[in-house]
C-alpha positions in Angstrom: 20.2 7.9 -1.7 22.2 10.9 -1.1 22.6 13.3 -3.9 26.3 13.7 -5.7 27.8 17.5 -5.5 25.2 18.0 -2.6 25.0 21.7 -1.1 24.1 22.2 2.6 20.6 20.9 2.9 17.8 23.1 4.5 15.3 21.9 7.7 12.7 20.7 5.5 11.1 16.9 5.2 9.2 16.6 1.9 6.6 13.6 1.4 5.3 13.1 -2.1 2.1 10.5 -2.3 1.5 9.9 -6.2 -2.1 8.4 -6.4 -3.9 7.7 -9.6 -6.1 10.9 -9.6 -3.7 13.2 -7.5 -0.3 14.0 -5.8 -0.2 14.7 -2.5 3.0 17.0 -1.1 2.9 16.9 3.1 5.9 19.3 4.1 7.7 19.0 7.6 9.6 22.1 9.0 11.9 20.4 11.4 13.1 24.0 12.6 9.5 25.2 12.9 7.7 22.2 13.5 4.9 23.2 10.8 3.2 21.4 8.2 2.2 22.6 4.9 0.1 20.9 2.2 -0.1 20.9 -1.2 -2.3 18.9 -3.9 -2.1 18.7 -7.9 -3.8 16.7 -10.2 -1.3 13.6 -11.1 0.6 13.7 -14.7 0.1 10.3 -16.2 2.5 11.3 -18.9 5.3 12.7 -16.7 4.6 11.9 -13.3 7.5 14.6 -12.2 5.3 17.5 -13.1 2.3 16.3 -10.8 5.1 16.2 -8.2 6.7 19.9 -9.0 3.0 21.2 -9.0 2.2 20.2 -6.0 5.9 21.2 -4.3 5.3 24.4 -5.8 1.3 24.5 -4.4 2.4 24.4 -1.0 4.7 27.2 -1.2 8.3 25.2 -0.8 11.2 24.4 -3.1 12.9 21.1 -2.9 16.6 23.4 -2.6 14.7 23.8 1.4 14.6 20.2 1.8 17.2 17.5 3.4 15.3 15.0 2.6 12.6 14.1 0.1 10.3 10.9 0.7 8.2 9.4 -2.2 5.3 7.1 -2.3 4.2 6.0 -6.0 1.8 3.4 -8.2 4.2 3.0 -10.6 5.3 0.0 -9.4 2.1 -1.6 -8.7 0.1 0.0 -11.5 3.0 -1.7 -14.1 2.3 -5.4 -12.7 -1.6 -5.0 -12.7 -1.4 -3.3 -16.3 0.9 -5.4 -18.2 3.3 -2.8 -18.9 6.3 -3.6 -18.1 9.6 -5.3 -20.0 10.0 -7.6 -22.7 11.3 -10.0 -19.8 13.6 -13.2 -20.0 13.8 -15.9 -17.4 16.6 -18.0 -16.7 16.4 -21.2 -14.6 17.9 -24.2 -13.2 17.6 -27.8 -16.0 14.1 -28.9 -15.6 12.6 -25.9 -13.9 10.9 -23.9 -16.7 7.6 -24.6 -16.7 7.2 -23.8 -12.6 6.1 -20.6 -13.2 3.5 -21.3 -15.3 2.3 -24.6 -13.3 2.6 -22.9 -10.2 0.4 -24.4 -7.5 -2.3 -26.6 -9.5 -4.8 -25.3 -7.2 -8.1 -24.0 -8.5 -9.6 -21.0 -6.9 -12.9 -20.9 -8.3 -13.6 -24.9 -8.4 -16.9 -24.3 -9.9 -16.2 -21.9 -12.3 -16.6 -23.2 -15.7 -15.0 -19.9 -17.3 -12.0 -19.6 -14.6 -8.9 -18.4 -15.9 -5.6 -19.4 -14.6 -2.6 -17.0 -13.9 -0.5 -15.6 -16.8 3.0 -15.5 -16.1 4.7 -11.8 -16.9 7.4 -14.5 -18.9 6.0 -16.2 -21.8 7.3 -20.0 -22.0 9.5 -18.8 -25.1 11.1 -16.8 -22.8 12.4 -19.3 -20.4 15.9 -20.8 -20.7 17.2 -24.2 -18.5 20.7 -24.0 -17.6 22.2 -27.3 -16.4 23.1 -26.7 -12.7 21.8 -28.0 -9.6 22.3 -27.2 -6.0 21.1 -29.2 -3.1 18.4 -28.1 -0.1 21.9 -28.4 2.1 23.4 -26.0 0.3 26.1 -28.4 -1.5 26.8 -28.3 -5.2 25.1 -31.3 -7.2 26.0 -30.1 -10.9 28.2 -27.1 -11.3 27.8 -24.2 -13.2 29.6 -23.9 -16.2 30.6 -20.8 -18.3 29.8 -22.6 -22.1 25.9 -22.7 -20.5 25.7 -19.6 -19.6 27.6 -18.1 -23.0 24.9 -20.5 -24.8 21.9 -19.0 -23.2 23.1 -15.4 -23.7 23.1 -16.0 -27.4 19.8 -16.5 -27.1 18.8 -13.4 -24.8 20.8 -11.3 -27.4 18.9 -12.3 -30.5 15.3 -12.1 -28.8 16.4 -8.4 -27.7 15.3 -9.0 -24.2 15.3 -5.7 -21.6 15.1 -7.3 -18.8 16.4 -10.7 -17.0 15.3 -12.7 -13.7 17.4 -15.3 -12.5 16.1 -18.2 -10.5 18.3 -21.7 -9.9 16.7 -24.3 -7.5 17.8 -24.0 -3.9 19.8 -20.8 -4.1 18.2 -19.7 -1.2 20.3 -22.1 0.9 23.6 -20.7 -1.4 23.5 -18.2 -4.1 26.8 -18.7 -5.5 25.8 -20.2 -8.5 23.6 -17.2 -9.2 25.8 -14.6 -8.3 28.1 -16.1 -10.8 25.3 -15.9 -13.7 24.5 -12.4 -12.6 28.0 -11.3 -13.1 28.3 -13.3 -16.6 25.4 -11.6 -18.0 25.7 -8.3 -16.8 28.7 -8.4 -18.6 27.7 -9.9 -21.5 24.2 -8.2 -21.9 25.3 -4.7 -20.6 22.1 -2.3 -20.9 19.7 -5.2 -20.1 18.2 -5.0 -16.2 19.1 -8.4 -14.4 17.7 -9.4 -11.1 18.6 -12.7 -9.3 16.2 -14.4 -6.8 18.3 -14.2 -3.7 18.5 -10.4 -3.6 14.9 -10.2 -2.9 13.5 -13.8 -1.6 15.7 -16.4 0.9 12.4 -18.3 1.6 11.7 -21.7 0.1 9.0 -22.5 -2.4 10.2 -21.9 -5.9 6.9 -20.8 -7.4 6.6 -17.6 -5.5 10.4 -17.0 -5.9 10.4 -17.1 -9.4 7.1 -14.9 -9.6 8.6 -12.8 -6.8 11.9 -12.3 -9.4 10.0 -12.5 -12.9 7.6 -9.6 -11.3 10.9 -7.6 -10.5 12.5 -7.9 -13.5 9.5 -6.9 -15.3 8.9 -3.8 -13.8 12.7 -3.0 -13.1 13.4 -1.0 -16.3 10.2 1.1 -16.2 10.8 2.0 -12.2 14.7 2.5 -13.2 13.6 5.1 -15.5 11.0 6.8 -13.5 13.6 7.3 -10.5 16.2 8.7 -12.4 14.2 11.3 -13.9 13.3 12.4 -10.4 17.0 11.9 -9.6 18.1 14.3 -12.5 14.7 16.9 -11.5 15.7 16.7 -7.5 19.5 18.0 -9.3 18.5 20.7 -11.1 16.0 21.4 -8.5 19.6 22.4 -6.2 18.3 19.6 -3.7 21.1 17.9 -1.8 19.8 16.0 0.7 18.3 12.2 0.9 15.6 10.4 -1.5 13.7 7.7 0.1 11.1 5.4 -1.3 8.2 3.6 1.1 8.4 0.1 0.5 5.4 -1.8 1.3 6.5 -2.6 5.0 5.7 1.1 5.4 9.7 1.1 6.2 12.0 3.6 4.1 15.0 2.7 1.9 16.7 4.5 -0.7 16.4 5.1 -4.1 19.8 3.3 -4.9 18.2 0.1 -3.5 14.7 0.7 -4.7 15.9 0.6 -8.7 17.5 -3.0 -7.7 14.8 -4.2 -5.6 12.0 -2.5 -7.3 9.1 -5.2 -6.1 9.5 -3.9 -1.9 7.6 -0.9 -3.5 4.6 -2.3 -4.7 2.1 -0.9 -1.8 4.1 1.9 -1.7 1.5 4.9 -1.1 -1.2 2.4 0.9 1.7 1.5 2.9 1.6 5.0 4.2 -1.3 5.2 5.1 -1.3 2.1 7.4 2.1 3.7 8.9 0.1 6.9 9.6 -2.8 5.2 11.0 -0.2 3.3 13.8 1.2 6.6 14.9 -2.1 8.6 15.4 -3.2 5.4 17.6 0.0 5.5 19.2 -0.7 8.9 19.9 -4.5 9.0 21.0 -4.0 5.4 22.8 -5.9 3.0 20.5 -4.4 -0.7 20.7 -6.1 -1.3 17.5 -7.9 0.3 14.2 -8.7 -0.8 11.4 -7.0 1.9 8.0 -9.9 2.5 5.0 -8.3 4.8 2.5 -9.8 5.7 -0.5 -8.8 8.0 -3.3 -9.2 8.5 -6.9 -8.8 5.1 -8.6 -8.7 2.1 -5.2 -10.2 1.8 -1.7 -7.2 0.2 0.3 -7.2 -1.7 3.7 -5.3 -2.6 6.5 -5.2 -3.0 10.6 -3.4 -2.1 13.4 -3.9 -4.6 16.3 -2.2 -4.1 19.7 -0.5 -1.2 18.6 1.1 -3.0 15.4 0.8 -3.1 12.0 -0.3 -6.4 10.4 2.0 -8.1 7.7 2.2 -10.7 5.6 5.1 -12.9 4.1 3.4 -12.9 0.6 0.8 -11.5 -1.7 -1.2 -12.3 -4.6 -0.7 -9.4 -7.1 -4.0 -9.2 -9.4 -6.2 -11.1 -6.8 -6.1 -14.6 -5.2 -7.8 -16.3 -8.5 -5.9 -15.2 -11.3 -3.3 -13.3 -9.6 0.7 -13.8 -9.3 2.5 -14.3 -5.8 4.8 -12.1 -4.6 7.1 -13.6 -1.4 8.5 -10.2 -0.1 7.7 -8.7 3.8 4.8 -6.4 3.1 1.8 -4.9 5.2 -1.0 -6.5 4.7 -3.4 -4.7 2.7 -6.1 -5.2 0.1 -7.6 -3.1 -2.4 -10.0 -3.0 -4.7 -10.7 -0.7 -8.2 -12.9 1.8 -6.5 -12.6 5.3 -5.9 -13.9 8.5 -6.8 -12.5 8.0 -10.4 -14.2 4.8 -10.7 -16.7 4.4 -13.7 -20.1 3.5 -13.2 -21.4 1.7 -16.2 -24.3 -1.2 -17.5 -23.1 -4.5 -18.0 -25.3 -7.5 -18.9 -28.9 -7.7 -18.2 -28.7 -3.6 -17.4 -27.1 -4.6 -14.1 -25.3 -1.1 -12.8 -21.2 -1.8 -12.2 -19.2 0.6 -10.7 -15.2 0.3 -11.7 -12.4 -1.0 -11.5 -12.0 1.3 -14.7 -11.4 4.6 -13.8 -11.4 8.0 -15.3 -8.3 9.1 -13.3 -6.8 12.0 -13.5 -7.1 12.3 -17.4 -10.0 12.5 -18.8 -11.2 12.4 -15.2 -15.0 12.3 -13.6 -17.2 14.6 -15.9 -17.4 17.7 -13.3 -13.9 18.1 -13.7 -14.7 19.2 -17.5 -11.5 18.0 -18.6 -12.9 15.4 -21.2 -14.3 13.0 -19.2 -18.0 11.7 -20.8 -18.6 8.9 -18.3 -20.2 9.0 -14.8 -17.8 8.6 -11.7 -18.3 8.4 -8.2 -17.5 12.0 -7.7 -20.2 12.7 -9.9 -22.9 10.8 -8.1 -21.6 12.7 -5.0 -21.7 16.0 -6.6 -25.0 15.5 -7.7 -26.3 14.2 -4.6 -25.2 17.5 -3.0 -22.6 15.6 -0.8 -19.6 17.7 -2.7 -20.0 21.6 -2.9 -19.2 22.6 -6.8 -17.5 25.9 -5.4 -16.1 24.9 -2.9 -13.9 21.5 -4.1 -10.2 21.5 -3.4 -11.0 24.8 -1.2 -12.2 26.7 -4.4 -9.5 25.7 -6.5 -11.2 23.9 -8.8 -14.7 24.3 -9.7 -16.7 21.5 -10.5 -19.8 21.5 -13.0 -23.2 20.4 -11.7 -25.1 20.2 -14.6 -22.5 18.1 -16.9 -22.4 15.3 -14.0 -26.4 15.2 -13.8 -26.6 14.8 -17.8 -24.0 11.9 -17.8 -25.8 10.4 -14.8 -29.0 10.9 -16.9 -28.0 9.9 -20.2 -25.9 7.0 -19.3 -27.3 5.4 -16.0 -30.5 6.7 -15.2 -33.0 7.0 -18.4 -31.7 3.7 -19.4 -33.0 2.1 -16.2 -35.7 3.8 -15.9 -34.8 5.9 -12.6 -34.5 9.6 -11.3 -30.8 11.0 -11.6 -31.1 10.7 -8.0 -31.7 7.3 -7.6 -28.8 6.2 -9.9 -26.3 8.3 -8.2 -27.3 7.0 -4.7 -27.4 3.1 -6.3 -23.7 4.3 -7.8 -22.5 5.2 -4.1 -24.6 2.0 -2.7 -22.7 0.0 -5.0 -19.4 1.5 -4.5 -19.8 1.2 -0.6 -20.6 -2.3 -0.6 -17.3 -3.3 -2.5 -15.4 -1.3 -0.1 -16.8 -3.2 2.9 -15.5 -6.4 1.5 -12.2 -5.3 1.2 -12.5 -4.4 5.1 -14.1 -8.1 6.0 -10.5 -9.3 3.7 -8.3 -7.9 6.3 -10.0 -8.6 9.5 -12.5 -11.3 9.0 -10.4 -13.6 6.8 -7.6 -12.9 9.3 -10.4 -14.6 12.2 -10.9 -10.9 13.2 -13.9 -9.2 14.0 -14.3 -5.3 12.3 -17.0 -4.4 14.6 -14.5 -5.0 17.6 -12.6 -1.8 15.9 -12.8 1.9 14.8 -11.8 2.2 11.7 -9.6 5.5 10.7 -11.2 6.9 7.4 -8.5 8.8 4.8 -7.7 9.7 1.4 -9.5 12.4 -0.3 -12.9 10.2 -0.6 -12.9 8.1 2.3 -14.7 10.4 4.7 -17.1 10.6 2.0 -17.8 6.9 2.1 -16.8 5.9 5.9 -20.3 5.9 7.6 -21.6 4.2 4.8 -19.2 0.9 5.0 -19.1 1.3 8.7 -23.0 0.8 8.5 -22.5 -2.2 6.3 -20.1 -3.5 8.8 -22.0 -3.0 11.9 -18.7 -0.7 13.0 -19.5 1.7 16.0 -16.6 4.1 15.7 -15.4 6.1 12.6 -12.6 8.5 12.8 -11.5 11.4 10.5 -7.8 12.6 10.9 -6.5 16.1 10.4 -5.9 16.4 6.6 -7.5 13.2 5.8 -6.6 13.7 1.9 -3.0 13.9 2.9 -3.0 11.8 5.5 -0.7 9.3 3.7 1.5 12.0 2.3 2.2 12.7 6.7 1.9 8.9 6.7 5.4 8.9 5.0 6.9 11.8 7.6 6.5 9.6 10.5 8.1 6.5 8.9 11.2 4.7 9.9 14.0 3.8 7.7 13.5 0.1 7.7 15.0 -3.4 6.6 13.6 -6.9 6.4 15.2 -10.1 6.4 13.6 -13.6 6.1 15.7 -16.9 6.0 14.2 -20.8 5.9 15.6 -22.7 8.6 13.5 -25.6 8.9 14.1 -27.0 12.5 11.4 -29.1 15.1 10.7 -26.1 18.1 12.0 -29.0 20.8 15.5 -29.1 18.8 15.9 -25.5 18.5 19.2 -24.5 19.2 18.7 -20.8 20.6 22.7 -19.9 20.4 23.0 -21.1 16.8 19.6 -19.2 15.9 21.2 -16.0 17.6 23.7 -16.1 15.4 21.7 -16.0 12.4 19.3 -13.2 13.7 23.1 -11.3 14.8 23.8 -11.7 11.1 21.4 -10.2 9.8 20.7 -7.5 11.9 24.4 -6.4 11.5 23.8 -5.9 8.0 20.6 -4.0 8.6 21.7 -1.8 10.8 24.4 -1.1 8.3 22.2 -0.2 6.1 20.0 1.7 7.7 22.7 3.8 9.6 24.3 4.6 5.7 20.5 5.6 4.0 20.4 9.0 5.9 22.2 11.2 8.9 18.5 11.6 10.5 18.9 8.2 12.3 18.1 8.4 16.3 17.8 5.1 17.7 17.8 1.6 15.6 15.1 -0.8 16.9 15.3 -4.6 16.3 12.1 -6.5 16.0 12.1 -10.6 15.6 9.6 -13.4 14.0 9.4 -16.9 13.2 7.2 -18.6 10.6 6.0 -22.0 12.7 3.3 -24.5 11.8 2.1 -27.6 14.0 4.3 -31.1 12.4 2.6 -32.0 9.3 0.6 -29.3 8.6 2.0 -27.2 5.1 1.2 -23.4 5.4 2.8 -21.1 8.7 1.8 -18.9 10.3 4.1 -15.8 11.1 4.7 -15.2 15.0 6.1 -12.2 16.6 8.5 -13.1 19.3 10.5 -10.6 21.7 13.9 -10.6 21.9 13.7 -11.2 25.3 12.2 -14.4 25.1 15.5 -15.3 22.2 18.0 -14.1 25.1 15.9 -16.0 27.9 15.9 -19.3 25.7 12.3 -19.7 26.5 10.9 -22.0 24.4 7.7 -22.5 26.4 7.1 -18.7 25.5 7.8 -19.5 22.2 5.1 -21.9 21.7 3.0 -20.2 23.7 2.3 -17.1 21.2 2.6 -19.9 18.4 -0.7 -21.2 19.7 -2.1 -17.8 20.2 -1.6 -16.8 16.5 -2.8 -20.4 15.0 -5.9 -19.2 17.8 -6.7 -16.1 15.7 -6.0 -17.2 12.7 -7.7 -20.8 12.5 -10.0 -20.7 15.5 -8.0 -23.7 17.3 -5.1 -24.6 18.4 -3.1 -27.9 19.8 -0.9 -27.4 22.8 0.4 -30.5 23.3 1.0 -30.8 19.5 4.2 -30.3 18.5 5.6 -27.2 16.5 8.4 -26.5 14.3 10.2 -23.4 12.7 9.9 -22.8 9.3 11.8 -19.6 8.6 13.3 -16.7 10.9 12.6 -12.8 10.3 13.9 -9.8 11.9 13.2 -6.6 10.7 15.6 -3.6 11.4 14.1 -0.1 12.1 16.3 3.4 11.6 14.1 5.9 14.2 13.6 9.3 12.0 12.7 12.6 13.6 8.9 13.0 13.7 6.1 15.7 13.5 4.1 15.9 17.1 0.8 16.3 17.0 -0.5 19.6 18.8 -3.6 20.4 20.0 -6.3 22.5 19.0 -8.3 25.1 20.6 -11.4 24.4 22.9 -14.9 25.1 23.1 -18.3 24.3 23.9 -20.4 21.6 23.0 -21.8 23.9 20.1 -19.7 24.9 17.0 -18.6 28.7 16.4 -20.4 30.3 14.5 -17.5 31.0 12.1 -17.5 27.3 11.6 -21.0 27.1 9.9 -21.1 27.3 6.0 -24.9 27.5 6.1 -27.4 24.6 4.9 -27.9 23.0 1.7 -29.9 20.4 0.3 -28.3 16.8 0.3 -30.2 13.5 -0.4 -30.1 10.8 1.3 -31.9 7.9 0.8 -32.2 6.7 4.9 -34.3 9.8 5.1 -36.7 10.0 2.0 -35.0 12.1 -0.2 -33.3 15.8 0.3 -32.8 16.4 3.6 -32.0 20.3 4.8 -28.2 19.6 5.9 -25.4 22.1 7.8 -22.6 22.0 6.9 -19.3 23.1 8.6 -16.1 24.7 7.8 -13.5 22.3 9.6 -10.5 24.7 10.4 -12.9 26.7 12.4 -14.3 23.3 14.8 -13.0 23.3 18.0 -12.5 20.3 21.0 -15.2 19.8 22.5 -17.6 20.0 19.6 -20.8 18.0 18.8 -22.6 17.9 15.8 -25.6 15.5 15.3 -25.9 14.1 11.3 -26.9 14.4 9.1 -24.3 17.0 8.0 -21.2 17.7 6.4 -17.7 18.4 7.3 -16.2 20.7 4.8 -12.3 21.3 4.1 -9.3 21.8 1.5 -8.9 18.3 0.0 -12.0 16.3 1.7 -15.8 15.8 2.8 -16.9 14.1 5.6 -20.2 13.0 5.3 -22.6 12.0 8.1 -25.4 10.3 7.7 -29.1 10.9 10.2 -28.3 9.6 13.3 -24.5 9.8 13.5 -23.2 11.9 16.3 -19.5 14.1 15.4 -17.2 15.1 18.6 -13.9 16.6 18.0 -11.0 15.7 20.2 -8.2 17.3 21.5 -6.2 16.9 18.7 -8.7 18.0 16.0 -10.0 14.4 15.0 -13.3 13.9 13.8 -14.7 11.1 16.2 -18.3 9.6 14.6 -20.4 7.2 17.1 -22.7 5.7 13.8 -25.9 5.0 14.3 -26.5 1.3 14.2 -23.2 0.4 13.7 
């Protein structure tokens, strides 16, 4: 989205991650080729002011800028919190109740208390319109004008805000609701309409109707948060390009992100897993697995021969209770803990850590800003793993002695341990839920994570690394430059990017490769278009191409990566060849003389954008400068008995070549890595922090 009235824009690139517990600002001087950093705590009331702070932290204005990229929760945050619109649904005669039946499947079989999903749209809600097209694409029952008047009547006197659109097959055509979308929008001006073919031409009506209910129910409140950083970016005198991170880790602009809200759900995450791919890209790692963590969630994804792995669909709120989302997306999974996270008793005195979270507001107790219940960062702190002088490079002091009274009060005394104890259980506790978000994205997926190095980031996830690469048997741990901004840079080396997904059910031995080129030459027309219009920072455009294939008779796909070469060659014993490969990984077996078919095509169009290098850092010897030591404190760990004398190191002064033997600590602006007896540190060319863990 390019400004109106915009001036000259300068030579800077800024990236705003909004997290939970902070913002992140990463700022790229194309002229110079320097990056600056800031960090602020986040505003939950006006998230802008998080964003100016921490603009205004790293010493830039946005009137420098020509293009401004934004990461943010909001999107996500308003789905898992119920937040969102008073939302109507509008559907074809007979269709209503899909959304709440959805899949009849039962997660949690033995579960007498199990809970099923609860649709965003309550059944009052849901209106039948009498209309029906056919899986060819040919009208059954037209659509008439007296329906659609009827049913607005209805949306007017229930004072809805917000209104999803979903008829039966419009996937195939969406004429009859592009029609209904023009009808209400102007009958019900004011009210945020979405129809299901903007976001979803994929069949399965359940997840298109969650995938539309979900955008319409967050539209409004994302609608409203973009403006306001539209009308800030104008009085701020910035005239170049805003850009939002959808959750393919691609780029589009803000225009299309207040209409197609939902593509920024993993916004931030997303990121990260972008960043991840470049620095193996640029270090020569064919696969890593991504651990973030920050203030309120611990996010995962991988990168496997050099790519980032997606999925077609998510469950939003987790696989048992949760709603499906069928949009392109990186795969990642997350789960409610993070330095903010609460640690609290629940039944029986059994110690739980999150997913509640103190956030930035009240915050953990050492922030003194009115938390009263132990975090994660207080365990830490009082474990000596965080320096109380030194946090956010001084600029924020932390309180030592109101962490180990809340730890006291509320963990410790009432079962019956040292202050000690319960902070290292709180970090145990915390670690172990991490690692099972790592075994979802690489175990479930018929991976193994101690076949990878995993690439630690946010501002706790050094913190935590070693400790669920222990769990996970993982031999390699890496620490990037700026790990706490890491996905802030994630969002620097990001590609404007489009998706497009289409069923085409067709048996692979009938595939007809010209009329299947056409279809992909549609598409990619229209995303290059898109792409070339979003910003004037577009080098090359790069066309990548799937198909979603399953053997005859089986249900579920699997997605398939297929190069265009193989499309212009017509080999369809290529074809079926990585087909088999995938359903290998994936399922542990596959059929080859079984036959295939095609489910749905995807092709996803990429905009190249400019992009920070990497540069190297100094070298030295096998010992660390002095400059770099910041003396030795006490830190427990519970490996080694108790309090353990521990260096610690200033980071900025490390140079390649480096070796440091755990345990010790890795000290700098927005992070702590932490390593653990055992664990030998080198640092690369580049300035990474490369840990070999002992017994992983």
């Amino acid at each position: 989205m390019a400004l109106p009235n915009a001036r000259p824009t300068g030579t800077a690139r800024i990236a705003a991650d909004v997290g939970g517990t902070f913002t992140d600002i990463a700022i790229f001087d194309e002229r110079t080729g320097s990056i600056r950093l800031g960090k602020a705590l986040t505003t939950p009331d006006h998230l802008v002011d998080g964003i100016n702070d921490g603009v205004a932290k790293s010493l830039a204005t946005f009137a420098e800028a020509n293009l401004f990229l934004h990461g943010t929760t909001v999107a996500i945050n308003t789905l898992l919190e119920r937040t969102g619109a008073r939302t109507a649904l509008v559907t074809t005669k007979g269709f209503r109740d899909i959304y709440e039946i959805g899949r009849v499947n039962r997660p949690e079989a033995y579960n007498l208390y199990f809970k099923k999903h609860k649709p965003l749209v309550e059944r009052a809600l849901r209106f039948e319109v009498n209309e029906r097209m056919m899986s060819s694409g040919e009208v059954r029952f037209a659509l008439h004008e007296e329906e659609l008047e009827r049913v607005a009547k209805l949306l007017d006197e229930e004072r809805i805000e917000a209104l999803a659109i979903l008829f039966l097959h419009s996937y195939r055509n969406p004429s009859h609701e592009i029609a209904a979308k023009q009808f209400f929008e102007k009958r019900l001006p004011g009210v945020y309409i979405t129809a299901s073919h903007e976001l979803s031409q994929e069949y399965r009506e359940f997840e298109r109707t969650s995938t539309v209910a979900a955008n319409a129910y967050i539209g409004p409140r994302v609608r409203t948060y973009l403006g306001e950083i539209v009308t800030h970016l104008k009085t701020q005198q910035f005239g170049g390009s805003f850009l939002i991170v959808q959750s393919t880790g691609g780029l589009y602009d803000a225009d299309r992100a207040q209409a197609e809200c939902i593509r920024m759900l993993e916004s931030g995450p997303a990121a990260g897993v972008i960043a991840t791919q470049s620095l193996c890209r640029e270090v020569g790692w064919p696969k890593a697995i991504a651990f973030d963590m920050g203030g309120t969630t611990a996010k995962s994804g991988v990168i496997l021969e050099g790519e980032v792995l997606m999925t077609s669909s998510s469950m939003i709120g987790g696989y048992a209770e949760g709603l499906p989302v069928q949009i392109p997306m990186i795969d990642i999974q997350e789960v409610g803990t993070g330095g903010g996270s609460i640690a609290r008793l629940g039944p029986a005195r059994s110690l739980r850590v999150g997913p509640q979270s103190a956030g930035a507001s009240p915050g953990p107790v050492c922030y003194t800003l009115g938390g009263t219940e132990p975090t994660v960062t207080d365990a830490n702190l009082v474990l000596g793993r965080l320096n109380a002088n030194r946090f956010l490079g001084g600029d924020m002091k932390l309180d030592l002695e109101a962490a180990r009274e809340a730890l006291r009060t509320k963990i410790a005394e009432p079962l019956g341990l040292s202050i000690e104890r319960a902070a290292d259980g709180i970090i145990r506790i915390a670690a172990a839920s991490m690692s099972n978000v790592v075994k979802r994205v690489t175990t479930e997926r018929g991976l193994d994570a101690r076949d990878f190095p995993m690439v630690a980031f946010g501002g706790a996830g050094p913190l935590h690394a070693v400790l669920v690469a222990r769990d996970l048997q993982i031999g390699k741990v890496i620490i990037p430059n700026a790990p706490g901004h890491f996905s802030a840079y994630g969002m620097l080396v990001a590609d404007l990017r489009r998706d497009y997904v289409k069923t085409l059910f067709t048996p692979l031995a009938n595939l007809d490769f010209d009329k299947l080129e056409t279809q992909f030459v549609a598409m990619e027309t229209e995303g290059e278009r898109d792409v070339l219009a979003a910003s004037n920072s577009i080098g090359a455009v790069v066309v990548s191409r799937g198909l979603d294939m399953r053997y005859v008779g089986q249900e579920h796909a699997v997605t398939v990566d297929i190069p265009v070469a193989a499309f212009k060659a017509k080999d369809m014993a290529e074809v079926k060849r990585r087909f088999d490969a995938v359903h290998t990984v994936r399922y542990g077996y596959c059929s080859e003389k079984e036959l295939a078919e095609i489910v749905s095509i995807r092709t996803s169009v990429a905009g190249a954008m400019p992009k920070p290098a990497l540069s190297k850092i100094a070298t030295g010897s096998a010992a660390p400068p002095a400059e770099a030591s910041n003396g030795i404190r006490k830190v427990y760990f519970s490996a080694a008995g108790g309090w353990v004398d521990t260096h610690t190191f200033q980071r900025e002064h490390l140079r390649a070549g480096n070796v440091i033997i755990g345990p010790a600590l890795i000290e700098e602006y927005a992070s702590t890595t932490v390593m653990l007896p055992g664990d030998k540190l080198s640092v690369d060319a580049l300035g990474n922090l490369s840990i070999e863990v002992a017994n992983g």
